[in-house]
N, C-alpha and C positions, 0 to 999 in steps of 0.2 A: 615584469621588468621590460621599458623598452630599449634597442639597441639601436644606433645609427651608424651605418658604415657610408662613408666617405671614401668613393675611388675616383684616381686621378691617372691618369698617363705618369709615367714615372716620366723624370728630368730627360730630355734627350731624345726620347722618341716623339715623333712628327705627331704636331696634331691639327688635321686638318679643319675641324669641327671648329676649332677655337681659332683658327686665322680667317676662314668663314665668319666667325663672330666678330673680328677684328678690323675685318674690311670691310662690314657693312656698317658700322658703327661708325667709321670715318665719313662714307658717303651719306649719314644721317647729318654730319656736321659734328661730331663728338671728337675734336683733334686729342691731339697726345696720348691717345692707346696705341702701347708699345706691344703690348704681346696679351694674347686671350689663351687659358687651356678651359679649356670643359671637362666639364667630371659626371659623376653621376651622385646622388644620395639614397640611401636603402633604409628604410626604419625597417624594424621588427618590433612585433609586440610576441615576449617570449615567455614560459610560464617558469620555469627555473626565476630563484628571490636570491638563489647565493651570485656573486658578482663575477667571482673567482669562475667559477662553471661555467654561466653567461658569458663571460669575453673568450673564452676557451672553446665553449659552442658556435660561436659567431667566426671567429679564428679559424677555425675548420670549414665553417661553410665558403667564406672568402676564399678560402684555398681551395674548394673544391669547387666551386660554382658561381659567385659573383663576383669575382676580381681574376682578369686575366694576370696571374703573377709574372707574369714573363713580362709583362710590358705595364703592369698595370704597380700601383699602389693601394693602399686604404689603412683609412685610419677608423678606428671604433669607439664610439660613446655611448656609456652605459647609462640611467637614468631610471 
């Protein structure tokens, strides 16, 4: 089964990366971008077939290792 975790900066906190992105984007000529976040994306190729386990496995790892939860977000996709 693969998994895709999607993390984001939660609503609120600074993100500098994506105003970076925001501002160079202008000086390329690209007007009207109002705001940039940047995130990251994570696949897994995982050996667990039940889904239930897989988002539960994946859930744990995020909390313990690839999503800062204090500041961070993520969403998972199972497939």
């Amino acid at each position: 089964m693969k998994a895709r975790v999607h993390v984001m900066l939660k609503d609120g906190v600074l993100d500098p990366q994506g105003e970076a992105v925001r501002h160079a984007l202008g000086t390329l000529g690209f007007a009207g971008v109002e705001g940039v976040r940047q995130g990251k994306v994570i696949e897994l190729d995982l050996a667990e077939t039940d889904a239930a386990k897989a988002e539960s496995a994946v859930r744990a790892m995020c909390d313990r290792l690839l999503a800062n939860t204090v500041i961070e977000k993520y969403t998972i996709e199972l497939a």
